[in-house]
Every structure is written in structure tokens, then in C-alpha cells.
N, C-alpha and C positions, 0 to 999 in steps of 0.2 A: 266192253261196255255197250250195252242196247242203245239204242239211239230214242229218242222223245218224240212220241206219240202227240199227232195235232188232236188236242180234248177238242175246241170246235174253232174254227177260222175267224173268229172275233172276240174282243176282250167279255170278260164279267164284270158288271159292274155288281160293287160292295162297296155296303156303308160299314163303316169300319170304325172303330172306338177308340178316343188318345189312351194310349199306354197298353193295350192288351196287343199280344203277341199273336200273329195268323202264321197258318206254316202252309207255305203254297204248293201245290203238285208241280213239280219239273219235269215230272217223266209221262205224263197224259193217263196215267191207268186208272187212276181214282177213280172211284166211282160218286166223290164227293164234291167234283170239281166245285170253283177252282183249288181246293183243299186236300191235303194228305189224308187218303186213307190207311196208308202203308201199303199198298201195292205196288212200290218201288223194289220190295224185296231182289234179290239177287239183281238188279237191272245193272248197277254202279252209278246210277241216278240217284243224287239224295236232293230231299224237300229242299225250300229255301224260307227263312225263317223271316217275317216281317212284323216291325211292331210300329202301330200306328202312330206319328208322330202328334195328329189331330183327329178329331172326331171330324168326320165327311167321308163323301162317294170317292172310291179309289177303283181303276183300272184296271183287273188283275188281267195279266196275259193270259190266252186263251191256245196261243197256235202255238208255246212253250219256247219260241225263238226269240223272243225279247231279248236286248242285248245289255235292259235293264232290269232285268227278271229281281222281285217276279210282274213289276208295274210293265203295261204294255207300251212301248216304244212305235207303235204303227210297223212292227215287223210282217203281220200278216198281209197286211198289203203288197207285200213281197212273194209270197207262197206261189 
């Protein structure tokens, strides 16, 4: 399995909509961040599926180490 690529050293913030489904990049390759483009292919990295529980600004991890992926935890602070 490849290892997860830092998309950039701090979270994204996104407003995000109650009930609609977001599927976040776990492997850093997208070119959509923070969002699946499919360039996870062969990695053994798969998206991680989130569905808003409320309409507001959410955290998406940015440095893909969150240990609450795919919301950011202040993992990057760590790097």
C-alpha cells in the first residue's frame, strides 16, 4: 500500500450541506482536494465518505494524518 501524500500542511475549510454526501481524498493525489478525484487508483488508499450531519463550515483534513479523517484533528501540527 503507498503511503498518503500531504495535499498541503493545513485543513480546508468547506461549507458543507445537512444530508449531502462529500467523499474526501485520503491519499493526497487529487487534484480536487480536499475531494476524490480517483486518483487513489492502485494506491490501496480508498476515499473516506462523509455526509453532513448540519449545514456549516467543516474542517476537512488537509495533511491526510487525522486520526479523525476525514475532519482535521490538529494532526498537522505534528508534521
Amino acid at each position: 500500500m503507498a503511503r498518503a501524500l500531504v495535499a498541503r500542511p493545513t485543513p480546508f475549510f468547506v461549507d458543507v450541506e445537512e444530508g449531502r454526501t462529500y467523499t474526501w481524498c485520503a491519499c493526497g493525489r487529487s487534484a480536487n482536494q480536499p475531494f476524490c478525484d480517483g486518483s487513489h487508483a492502485d494506491t490501496g488508499i480508498e476515499p473516506v465518505a462523509y455526509t453532513a450531519p448540519l449545514s456549516r463550515r467543516v474542517l476537512f483534513c488537509g495533511c491526510k494524518a487525522s486520526k479523525k479523517a476525514p475532519i482535521c484533528d490538529g494532526s498537522h501540527n505534528r508534521l
